[in-house]
C-alpha positions as CSV (number, residue, x, y, z in Angstrom):
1,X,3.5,-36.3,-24.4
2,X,2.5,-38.6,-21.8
3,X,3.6,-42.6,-22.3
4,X,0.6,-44.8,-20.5
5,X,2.4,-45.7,-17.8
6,X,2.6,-42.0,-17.0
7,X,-0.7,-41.1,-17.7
8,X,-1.9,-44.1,-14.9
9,X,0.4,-42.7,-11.9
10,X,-0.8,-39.5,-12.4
11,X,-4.1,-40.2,-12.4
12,X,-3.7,-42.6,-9.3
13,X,-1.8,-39.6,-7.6
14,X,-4.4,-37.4,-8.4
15,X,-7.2,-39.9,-7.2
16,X,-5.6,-40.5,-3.9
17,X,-4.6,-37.3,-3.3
18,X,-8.0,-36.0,-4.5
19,X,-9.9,-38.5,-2.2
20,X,-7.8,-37.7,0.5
21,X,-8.2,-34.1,0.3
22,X,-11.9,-34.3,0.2
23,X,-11.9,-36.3,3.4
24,X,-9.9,-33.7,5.1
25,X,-11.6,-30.5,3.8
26,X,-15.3,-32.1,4.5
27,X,-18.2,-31.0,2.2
28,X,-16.2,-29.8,-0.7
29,X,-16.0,-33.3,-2.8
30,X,-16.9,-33.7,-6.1
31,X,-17.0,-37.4,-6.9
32,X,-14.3,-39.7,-7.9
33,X,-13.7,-37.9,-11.3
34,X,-13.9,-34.4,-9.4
35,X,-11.3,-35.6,-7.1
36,X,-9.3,-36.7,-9.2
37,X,-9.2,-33.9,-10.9
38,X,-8.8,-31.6,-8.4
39,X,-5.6,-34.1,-7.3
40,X,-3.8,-33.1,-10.7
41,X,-5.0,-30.0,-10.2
42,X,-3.8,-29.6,-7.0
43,X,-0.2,-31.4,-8.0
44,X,0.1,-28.6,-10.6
45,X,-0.4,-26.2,-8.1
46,X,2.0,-27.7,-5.0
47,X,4.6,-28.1,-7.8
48,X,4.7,-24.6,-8.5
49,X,3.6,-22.9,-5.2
50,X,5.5,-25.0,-3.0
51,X,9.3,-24.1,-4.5
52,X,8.0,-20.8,-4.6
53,X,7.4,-20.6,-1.1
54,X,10.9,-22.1,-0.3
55,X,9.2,-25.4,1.1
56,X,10.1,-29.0,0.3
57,X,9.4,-32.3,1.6
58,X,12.7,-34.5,1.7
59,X,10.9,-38.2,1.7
60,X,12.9,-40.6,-0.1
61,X,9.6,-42.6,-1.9
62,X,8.9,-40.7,-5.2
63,X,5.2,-41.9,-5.3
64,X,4.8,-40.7,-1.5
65,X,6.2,-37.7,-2.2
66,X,4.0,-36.7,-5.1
67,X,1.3,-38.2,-3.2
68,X,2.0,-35.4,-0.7
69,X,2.9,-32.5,-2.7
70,X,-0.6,-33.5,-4.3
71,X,-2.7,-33.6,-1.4
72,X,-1.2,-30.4,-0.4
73,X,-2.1,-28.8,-3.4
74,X,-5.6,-30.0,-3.4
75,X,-6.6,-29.3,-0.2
76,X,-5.5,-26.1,-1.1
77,X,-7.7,-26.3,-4.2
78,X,-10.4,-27.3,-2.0
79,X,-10.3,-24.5,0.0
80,X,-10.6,-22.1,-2.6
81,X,-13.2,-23.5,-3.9
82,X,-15.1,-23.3,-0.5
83,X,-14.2,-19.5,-0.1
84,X,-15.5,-18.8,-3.2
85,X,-18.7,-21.1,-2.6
86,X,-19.4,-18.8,0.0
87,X,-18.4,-15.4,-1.1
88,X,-21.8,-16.2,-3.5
């Protein structure tokens, strides 16, 4: 279970992360609650995809780092989402 103080970073990670990653992959956003779920989202999937891959990002600030490993994620996300948007 999540304490609140928790619950706030992630969803600040995941609205950074989110917002940023809609400003990179342009025409995919979905709002400030889309993005922010799709920045969770898109942690969840950098924190398994990434060790899986082999890849890691040695940065010393925790909150920059999961900023990172979110972005990553959801840009990834975002992609998807844009391949699939078209394959319809």
């Amino acid at each position: 279970m999540l304490d609140l103080q928790s619950l706030i970073v992630l969803l600040v990670v995941g609205a950074i992360a989110g917002w940023l990653a809609g400003a990179i992959v342009r025409g995919y956003g979905f709002g400030l609650v889309g993005n922010i779920v799709v920045g969770i989202v898109g942690a969840f999937l950098a924190g398994w995809l990434l060790p899986w891959l082999g890849l890691s990002l040695p940065i010393a600030n925790a909150l920059l780092s999961a900023i990172i490993h979110a972005l990553i994620g959801a840009v990834i996300l975002l992609l998807l989402i844009g391949l699939i948007r078209r394959a319809r």
